[in-house]
C-alpha positions in Angstrom: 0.0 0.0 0.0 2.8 2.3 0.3 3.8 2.0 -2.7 0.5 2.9 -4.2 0.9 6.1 -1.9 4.5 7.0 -3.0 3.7 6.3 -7.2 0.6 8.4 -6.5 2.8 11.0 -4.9 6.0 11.1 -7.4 3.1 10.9 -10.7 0.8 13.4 -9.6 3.9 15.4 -9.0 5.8 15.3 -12.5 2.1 15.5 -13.9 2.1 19.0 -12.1 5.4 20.3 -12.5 5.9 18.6 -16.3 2.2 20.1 -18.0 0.2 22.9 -18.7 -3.2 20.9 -17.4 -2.7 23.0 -13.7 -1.2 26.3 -13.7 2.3 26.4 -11.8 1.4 27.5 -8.5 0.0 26.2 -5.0 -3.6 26.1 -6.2 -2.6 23.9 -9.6 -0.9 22.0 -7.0 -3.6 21.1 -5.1 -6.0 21.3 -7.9 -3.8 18.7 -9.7 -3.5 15.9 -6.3 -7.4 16.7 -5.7 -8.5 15.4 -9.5 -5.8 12.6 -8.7 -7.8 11.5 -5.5 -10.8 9.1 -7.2 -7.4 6.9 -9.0 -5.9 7.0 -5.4 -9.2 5.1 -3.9 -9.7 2.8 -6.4 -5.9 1.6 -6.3 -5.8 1.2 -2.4 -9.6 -0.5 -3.2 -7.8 -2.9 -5.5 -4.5 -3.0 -3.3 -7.3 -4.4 -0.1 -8.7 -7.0 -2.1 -5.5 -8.4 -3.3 -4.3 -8.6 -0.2 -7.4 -10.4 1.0 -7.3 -12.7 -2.0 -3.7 -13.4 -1.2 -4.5 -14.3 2.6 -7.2 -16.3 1.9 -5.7 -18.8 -0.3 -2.4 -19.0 1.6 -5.1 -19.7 4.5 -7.0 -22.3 2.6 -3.7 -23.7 1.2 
């Protein structure tokens, strides 16, 4: 999960400082991690159900 955090950290990053989507400033900075925040849920989502997948069959196993 923390690397989820930390690629959803260092992308949104470069995505701000590399194109003209946000302007360069604080509020393009936030503007840019707050669009970013529905693709941060729905990893950490998928993250939690791999895990459980992962524990359950080692479990079952």
């Amino acid at each position: 999960m923390w690397s989820t955090l930390a690629y959803w950290l260092w992308t949104n990053f470069g995505t701000w400082l590399m194109s003209n989507m946000y302007s360069h400033d604080a509020a393009g900075f936030l503007d840019c991690y707050l669009a970013a925040l529905p693709f941060l849920r729905n990893a950490l989502i998928a993250n939690i159900i791999y895990i459980l997948i992962f524990y359950l069959v080692q479990k079952l196993s």
